[in-house]
N, C-alpha and C positions, 0 to 999 in steps of 0.2 A: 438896182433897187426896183426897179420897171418890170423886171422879172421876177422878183421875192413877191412882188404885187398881185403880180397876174395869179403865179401859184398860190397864195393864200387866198386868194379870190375864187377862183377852181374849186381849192376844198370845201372852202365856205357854200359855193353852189350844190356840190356834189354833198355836203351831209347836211344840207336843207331839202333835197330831191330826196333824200332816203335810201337804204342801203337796195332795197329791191327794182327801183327807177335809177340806180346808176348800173345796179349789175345789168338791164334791157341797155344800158347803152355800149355795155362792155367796158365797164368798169370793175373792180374788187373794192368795196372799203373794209380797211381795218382800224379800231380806234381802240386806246388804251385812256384812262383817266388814274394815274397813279399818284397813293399818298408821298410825304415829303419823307416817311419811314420809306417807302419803296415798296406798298402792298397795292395789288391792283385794287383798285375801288368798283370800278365796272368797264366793261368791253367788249369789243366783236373781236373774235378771229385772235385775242392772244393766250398766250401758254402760258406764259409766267413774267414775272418783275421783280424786282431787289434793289436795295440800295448797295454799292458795291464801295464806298468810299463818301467822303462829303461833297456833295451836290455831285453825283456820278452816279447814272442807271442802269441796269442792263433790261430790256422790253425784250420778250420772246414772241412771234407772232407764231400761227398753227401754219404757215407756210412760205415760202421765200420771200423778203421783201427788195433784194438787190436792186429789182428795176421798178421798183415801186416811189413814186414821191411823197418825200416824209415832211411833217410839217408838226410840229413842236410849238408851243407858246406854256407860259407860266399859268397855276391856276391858285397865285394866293391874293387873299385882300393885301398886303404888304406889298405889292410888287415885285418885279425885276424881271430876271432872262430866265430863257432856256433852250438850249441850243440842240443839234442833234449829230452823231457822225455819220458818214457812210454805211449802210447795214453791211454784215458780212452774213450771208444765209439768211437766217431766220430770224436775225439778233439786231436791234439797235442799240447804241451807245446816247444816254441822254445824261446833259451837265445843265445845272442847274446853276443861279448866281443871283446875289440878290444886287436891290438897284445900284448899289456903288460897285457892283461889278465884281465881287467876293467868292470863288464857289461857298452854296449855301444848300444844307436841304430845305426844299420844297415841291409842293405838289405840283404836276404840272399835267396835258395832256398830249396825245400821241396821234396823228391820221396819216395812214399810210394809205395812198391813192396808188391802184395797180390795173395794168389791165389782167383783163381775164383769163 
């Protein structure tokens, strides 16, 4: 938990510094803000988004995010989760669930922290 901390705390720094004061630190951000249909809304750095099943995303970013740290939270007034997998290339895996724990669609958002 002490580490889910520290890392949301990080991104929370790093896209308060701005995407151009992290790239000087040698940093990449990439961020996606995707509807509960699975259409990007707005972003840096991704290709494409879909809904690919109930509360299941696929995020494409314009470059590898393997060793990148991903960080995921929900973005509905309703509440609940949303979780992310291990990227494979270019792709992350996002499931989505509402607060009783349900896969659900909804919207949620995407920060991939990479170095440079």
């Amino acid at each position: 938990m002490k580490y889910t901390k520290s890392l949301i705390a990080a991104g929370c720094l790093l896209a308060s510094i701005g995407m151009a004061n992290a790239q000087s630190l040698g940093f990449v951000t990439l961020s996606a803000s995707v509807s509960a249909k699975g259409a990007t809304a707005f972003g840096s750095g991704i290709s494409s988004s879909s809904r690919i099943g109930t509360g299941v995303y696929s995020v494409t970013f314009t470059r590898d995010v393997t060793q990148c740290t991903i960080l995921v939270g929900p973005r509905s007034s309703a509440g609940g989760q949303a979780s992310a997998s291990g990227a494979i290339s270019s792709t992350v895996r996002v499931y989505t669930f509402s607060k009783t724990g349900v896969a659900a669609n909804s919207a949620f958002s995407l920060l991939a922290i990479c170095n440079s």
